[in-house]
N, C-alpha and C positions, 0 to 999 in steps of 0.2 A: 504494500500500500504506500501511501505518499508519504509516511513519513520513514520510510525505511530502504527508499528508495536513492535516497541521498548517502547513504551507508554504500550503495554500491558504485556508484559514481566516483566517492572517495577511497575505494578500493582499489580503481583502472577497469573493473570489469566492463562496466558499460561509458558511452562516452557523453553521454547528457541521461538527465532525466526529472520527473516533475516531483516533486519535494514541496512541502507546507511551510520550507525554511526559504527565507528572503536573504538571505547574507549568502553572499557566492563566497564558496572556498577556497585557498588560494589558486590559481591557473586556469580558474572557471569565470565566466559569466555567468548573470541571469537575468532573464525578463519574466515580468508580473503576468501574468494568462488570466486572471480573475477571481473569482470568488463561486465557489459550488456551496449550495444549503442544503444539507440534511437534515431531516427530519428525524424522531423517532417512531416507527408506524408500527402501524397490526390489523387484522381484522377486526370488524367489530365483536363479532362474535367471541375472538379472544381475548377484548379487552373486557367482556361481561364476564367471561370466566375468569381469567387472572388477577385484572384488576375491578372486583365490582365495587371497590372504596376509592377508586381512583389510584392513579400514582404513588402509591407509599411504599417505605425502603420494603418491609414485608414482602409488600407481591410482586417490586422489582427485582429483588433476591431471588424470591421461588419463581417468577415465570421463566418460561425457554427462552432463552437469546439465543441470537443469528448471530456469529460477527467472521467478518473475513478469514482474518487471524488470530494469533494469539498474541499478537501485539498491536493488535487495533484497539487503540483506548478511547476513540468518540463515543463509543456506548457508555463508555465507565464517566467520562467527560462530563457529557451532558447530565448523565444522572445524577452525577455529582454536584453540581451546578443547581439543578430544580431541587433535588430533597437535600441538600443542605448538607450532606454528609456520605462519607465513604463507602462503599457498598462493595457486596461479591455476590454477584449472580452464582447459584448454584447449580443450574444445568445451561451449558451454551454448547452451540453446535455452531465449530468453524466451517464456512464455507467459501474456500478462495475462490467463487465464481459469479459474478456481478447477475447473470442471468438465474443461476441456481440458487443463487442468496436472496434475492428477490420473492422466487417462487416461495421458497421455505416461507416468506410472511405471507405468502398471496394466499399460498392455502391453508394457513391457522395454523403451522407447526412451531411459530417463534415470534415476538417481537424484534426490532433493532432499526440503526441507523440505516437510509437511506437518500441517496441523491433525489433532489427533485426532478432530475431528468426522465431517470429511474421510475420513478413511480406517478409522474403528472397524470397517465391515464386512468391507472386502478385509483389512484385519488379521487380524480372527477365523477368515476362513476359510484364511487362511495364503497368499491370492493377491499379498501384499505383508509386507514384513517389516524391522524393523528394520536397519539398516549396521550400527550401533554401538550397544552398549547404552548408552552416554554420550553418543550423538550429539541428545539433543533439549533442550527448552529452552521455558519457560513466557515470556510474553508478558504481561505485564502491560497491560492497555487503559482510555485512558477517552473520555468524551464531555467532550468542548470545546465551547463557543457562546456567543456574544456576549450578554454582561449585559444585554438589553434587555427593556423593555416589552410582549414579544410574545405572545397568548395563543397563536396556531397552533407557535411554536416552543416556550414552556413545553409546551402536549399533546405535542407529538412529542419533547420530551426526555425528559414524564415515563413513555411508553410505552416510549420504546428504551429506558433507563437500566433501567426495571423487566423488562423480555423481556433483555437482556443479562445483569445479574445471575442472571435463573433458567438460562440458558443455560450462562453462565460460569464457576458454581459447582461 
């Protein structure tokens, strides 16, 4: 995910890549790409089961979470942030796949974070729905990659950096 992504850029492995960190490391550049909002979502149905008092550390602890990784802390983040104190979900299911982590909320097996890109249509139709109205949280993004001499990675920064900004906005 984005924040861990910046680990492998400063390894040599890759030679850019999109990071939640704004400070270029030394021998790199970076440009700004925008800002993504996640939400925290579920079905309604799950949220009458898990949560029927609303949002509290209790049924955030015991419901199922989605989360990508096991080092995706926006889940932990935002919940931290609305109930006011540190929590540990006791059953999460990592799923490193944007389409397959999705489903997992679509069809009532988990709550978690998700892109509003991600989810604008099962939103609209009301097949998914907000936990908390204070549960999400914009993302700041950029393109990181090595200050070098490259025409193939100059072209492919200056198309991502341009298709991310009209995306992001």
């Amino acid at each position: 995910d984005q924040e861990q992504t910046h680990k492998l850029l400063r390894g040599g492995v890759v030679v850019g890549c999109i990071s939640d960190l704004a400070s270029p490391m030394q021998g790199c550049k970076v440009d700004f790409l925008g800002a993504m909002k996640y939400r925290l979502l579920a079905r309604p149905e799950f949220i009458s089961k898990w949560f029927p008092e609303g949002l509290t550390v209790s049924a955030a602890e015991n419901a199922p979470a989605v989360m990508f990784t096991r080092k995706d802390m926006l889940h932990y983040k935002i919940l931290q942030r609305v109930l006011g104190e540190a929590i540990k979900v006791k059953a999460i299911h990592y799923v490193p796949s944007n389409d397959q982590f999705m489903k997992m909320i679509s069809l009532g097996y988990a709550y978690g974070m998700v892109p509003d890109w991600q989810s604008k249509t099962l939103r609209s139709k009301g097949e998914v729905v907000e936990v908390h109205e204070r549960a999400h949280d914009s993302v700041k993004h950029y393109w990181h990659c090595w200050n070098i001499d490259s025409m193939p990675l100059k072209t492919l920064s200056k198309r991502l950096v341009n298709k991310a900004k009209i995306l992001l906005s």
